[in-house]
Structures are given as C-alpha cells and as structure tokens.
C-alpha positions as CSV (number, residue, x, y, z in Angstrom):
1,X,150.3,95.4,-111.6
2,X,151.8,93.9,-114.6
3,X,150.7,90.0,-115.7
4,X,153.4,88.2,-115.9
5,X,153.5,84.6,-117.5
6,X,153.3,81.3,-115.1
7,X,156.5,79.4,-115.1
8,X,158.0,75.6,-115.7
9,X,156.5,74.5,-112.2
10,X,153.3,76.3,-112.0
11,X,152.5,74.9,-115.5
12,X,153.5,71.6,-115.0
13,X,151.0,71.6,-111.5
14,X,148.3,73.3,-113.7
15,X,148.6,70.4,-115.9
16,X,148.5,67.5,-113.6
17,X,145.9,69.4,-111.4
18,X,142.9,68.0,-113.2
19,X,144.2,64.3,-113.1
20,X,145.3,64.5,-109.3
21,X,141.8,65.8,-109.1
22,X,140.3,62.8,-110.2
23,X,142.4,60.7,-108.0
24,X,141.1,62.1,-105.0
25,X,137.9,62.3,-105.9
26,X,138.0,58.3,-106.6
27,X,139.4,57.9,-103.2
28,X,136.2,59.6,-101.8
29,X,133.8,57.8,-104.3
30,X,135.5,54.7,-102.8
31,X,135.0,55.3,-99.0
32,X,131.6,56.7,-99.7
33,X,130.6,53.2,-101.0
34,X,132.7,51.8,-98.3
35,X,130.9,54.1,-95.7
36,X,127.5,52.7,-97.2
37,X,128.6,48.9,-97.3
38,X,129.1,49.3,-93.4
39,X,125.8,51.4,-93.1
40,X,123.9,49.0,-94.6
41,X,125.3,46.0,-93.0
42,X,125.2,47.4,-89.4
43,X,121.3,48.3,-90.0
44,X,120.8,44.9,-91.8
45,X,121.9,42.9,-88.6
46,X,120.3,44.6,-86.1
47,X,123.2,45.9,-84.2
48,X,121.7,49.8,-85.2
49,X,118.3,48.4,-82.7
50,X,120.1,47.2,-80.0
51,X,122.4,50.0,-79.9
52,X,119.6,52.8,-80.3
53,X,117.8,51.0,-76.9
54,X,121.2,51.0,-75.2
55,X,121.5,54.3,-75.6
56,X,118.0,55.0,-74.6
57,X,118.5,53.2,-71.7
58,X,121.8,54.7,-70.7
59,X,119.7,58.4,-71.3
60,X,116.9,57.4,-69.2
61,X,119.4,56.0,-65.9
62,X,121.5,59.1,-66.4
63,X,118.3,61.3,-66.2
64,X,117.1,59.0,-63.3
65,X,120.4,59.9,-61.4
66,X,120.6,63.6,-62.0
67,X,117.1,63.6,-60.4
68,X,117.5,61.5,-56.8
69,X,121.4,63.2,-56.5
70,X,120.7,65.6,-54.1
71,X,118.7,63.2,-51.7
72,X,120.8,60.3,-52.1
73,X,124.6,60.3,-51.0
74,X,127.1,58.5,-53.3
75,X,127.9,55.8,-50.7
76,X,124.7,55.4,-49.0
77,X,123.3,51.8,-48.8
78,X,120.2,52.0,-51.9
79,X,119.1,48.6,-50.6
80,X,120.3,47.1,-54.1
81,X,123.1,44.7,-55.1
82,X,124.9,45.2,-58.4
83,X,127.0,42.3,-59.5
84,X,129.9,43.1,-61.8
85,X,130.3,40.2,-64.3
86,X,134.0,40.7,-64.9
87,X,136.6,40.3,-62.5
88,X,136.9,42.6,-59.2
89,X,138.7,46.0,-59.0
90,X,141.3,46.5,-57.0
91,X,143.5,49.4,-56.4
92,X,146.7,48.5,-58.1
93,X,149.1,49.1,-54.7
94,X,147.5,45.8,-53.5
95,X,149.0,43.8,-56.8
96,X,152.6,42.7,-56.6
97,X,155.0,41.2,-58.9
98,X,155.4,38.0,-59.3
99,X,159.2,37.1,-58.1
100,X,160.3,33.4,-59.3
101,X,163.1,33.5,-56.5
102,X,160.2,33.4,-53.5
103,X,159.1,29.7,-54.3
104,X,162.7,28.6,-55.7
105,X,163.1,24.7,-55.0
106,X,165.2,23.9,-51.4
107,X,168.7,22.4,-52.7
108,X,170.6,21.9,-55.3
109,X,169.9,19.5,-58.6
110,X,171.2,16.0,-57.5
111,X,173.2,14.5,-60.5
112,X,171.8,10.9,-62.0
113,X,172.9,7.9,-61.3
114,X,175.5,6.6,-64.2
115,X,174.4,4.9,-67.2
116,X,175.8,1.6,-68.4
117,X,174.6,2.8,-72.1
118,X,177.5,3.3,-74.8
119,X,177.1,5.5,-77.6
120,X,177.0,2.7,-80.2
121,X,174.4,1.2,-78.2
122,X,172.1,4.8,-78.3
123,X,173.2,5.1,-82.1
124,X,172.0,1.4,-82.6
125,X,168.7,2.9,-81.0
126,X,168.5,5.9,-82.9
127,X,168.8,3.8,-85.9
128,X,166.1,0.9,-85.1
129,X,163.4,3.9,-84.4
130,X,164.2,5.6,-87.6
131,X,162.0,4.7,-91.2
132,X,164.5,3.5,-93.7
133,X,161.7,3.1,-96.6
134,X,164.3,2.6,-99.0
135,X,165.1,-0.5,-97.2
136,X,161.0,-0.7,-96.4
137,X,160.0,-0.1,-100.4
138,X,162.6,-2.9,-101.5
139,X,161.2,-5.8,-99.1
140,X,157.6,-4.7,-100.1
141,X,159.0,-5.0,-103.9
142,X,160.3,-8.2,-103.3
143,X,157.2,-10.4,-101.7
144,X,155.2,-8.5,-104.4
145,X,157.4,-10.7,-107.0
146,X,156.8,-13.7,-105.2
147,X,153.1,-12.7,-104.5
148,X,150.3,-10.3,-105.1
149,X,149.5,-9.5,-102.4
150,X,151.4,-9.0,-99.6
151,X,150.6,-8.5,-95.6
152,X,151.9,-6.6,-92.5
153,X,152.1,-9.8,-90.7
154,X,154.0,-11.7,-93.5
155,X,156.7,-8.8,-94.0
156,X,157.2,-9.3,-90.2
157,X,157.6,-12.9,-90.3
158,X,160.3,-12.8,-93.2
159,X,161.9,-9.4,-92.0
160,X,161.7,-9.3,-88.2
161,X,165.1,-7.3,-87.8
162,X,162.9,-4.5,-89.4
163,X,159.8,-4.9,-87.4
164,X,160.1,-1.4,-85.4
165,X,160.5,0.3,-88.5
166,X,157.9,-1.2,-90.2
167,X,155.5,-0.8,-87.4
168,X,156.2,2.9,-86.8
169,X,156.0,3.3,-90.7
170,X,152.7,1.5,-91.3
171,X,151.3,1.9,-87.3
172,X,149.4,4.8,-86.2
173,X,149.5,5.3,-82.7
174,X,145.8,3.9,-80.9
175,X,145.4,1.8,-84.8
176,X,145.7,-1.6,-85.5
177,X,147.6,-2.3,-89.0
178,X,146.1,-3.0,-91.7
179,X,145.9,-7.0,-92.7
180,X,146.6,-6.1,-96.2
181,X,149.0,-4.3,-98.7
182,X,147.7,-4.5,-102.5
C-alpha cells in the first residue's frame, strides 16, 4: 500500500488538534473543580448525613415490607394511621373545570345615574390634584427673599389657591408636615 501525503484539511485539523485539545481538557479541569466545590459544600452542611440516614431508613422499611408481604394483604387494616402532610389525592375524573358562565351575575349592568360634572369642571380637578413645582419652587423662592425661613403653614396662608398641591407635594399620606422649610 503506497503512503500517500495528508492533504489541505487533514493538515490543517492536525494542526489545531493539539490546541482544541487543550480546550477540552480546560472544560473538564473546570467541572472537575466545579464537581468538588459542590462535593465539598454538600458534605460541609450536613445534607450528605441526613441523606445517608434517609436512605438507610428507606432500605430498612423496604426490607421490613418484602418480609410481612405474603402475610399481610395490601388493603388490610394494619391498625395504623398514616397522615399525608400535603394535600389529598384524588383521582382526576372527580376534578372539573372551572366554567365562569355557572356563577355569571342575574341581569344586565344598570347604567349610572347622569352626572351634572362638565369637562372643564374634571379638567379644573385634574389640574388642582396635579404638582406644579415650577409654580411650587417660585413661591418657596419668593418668602425665602422676604425671610429665611420659611413654613408649610405660612405658604398656605399667603398661597391658599395652591394648598392641594402643596399638601400632596410636601404631605405623605398617615404624616403630618413638617413645621419647617430651611
């Protein structure tokens, strides 16, 4: 059988072979320490006891069964009452599917009695509940040039058209304000 030279590709995967190599074998040095990490940690915090005597336990009651099951039926009484801390089993033909049309309301939705309310008078609302603190900012600025300090109570006093806004901007809701702006 005659040699015959490797070509383009063979040489070009002969080439990289020895660097893929040390990929790979990174990627196992890294889940070998990984491994370890979780190793150590699940024998650190005890989890590796308590698992070892449930299974020792479980080994024990399976042994303890295989021995008593040809004198003791599968549904004969053993005078002993397991309670299941979870919820109940069922077989899943009792269940049905909850249908929102079974407790639909009796009648129709009434309609509401008619508002005397105009629009301007909701936009005038809108725009009493709503912060203007550029209107806010330039009454604090000017008491602070006639004083140094200035109060909640006083601002009200000298600008009670802007009392909501200054309440909902200074307020929290359960708080009283603060006696005091400096």
């Amino acid at each position: 059988m005659a040699y015959t030279a490797p070509g383009v590709g063979e040489k070009r995967f002969l080439r990289n072979l020895t660097n893929r190599l040390l990929d790979e074998g990174g990627n196992v040095h890294e889940v070998l320490q990984t491994f370890s990490r979780s190793l150590r940690t699940f024998v650190q915090s005890r989890e590796y006891q308590e698992q070892r005597r449930f299974s020792a336990v479980l080994r024990e009651s399976q042994r303890d069964a295989l021995a008593i099951k040809e004198q003791i039926r599968p549904n004969q009484d053993v005078g002993f009452s397991l309670w299941l801390p979870s919820a109940q089993l069922r077989s899943a033909a009792q269940w049905r599917l909850y249908d929102p049309a079974d407790r639909a309301a009796a009648g129709g939705m009434e309609d509401a009695p008619k508002s005397g309310m105009t629009l301007q008078d909701i936009a005038s609302m809108v725009r009493n509940s709503e912060i203007d603190f550029g209107v806010l900012r330039r009454n604090i600025y000017e008491r602070l040039q006639q004083s140094s300090v200035v109060g909640i109570e006083e601002l009200l006093r000298v600008y009670p058209h802007r009392a909501t806004s200054l309440c909902s901007a200074v307020c929290r809701p359960g708080r009283r304000p603060r006696k005091r702006w400096g």
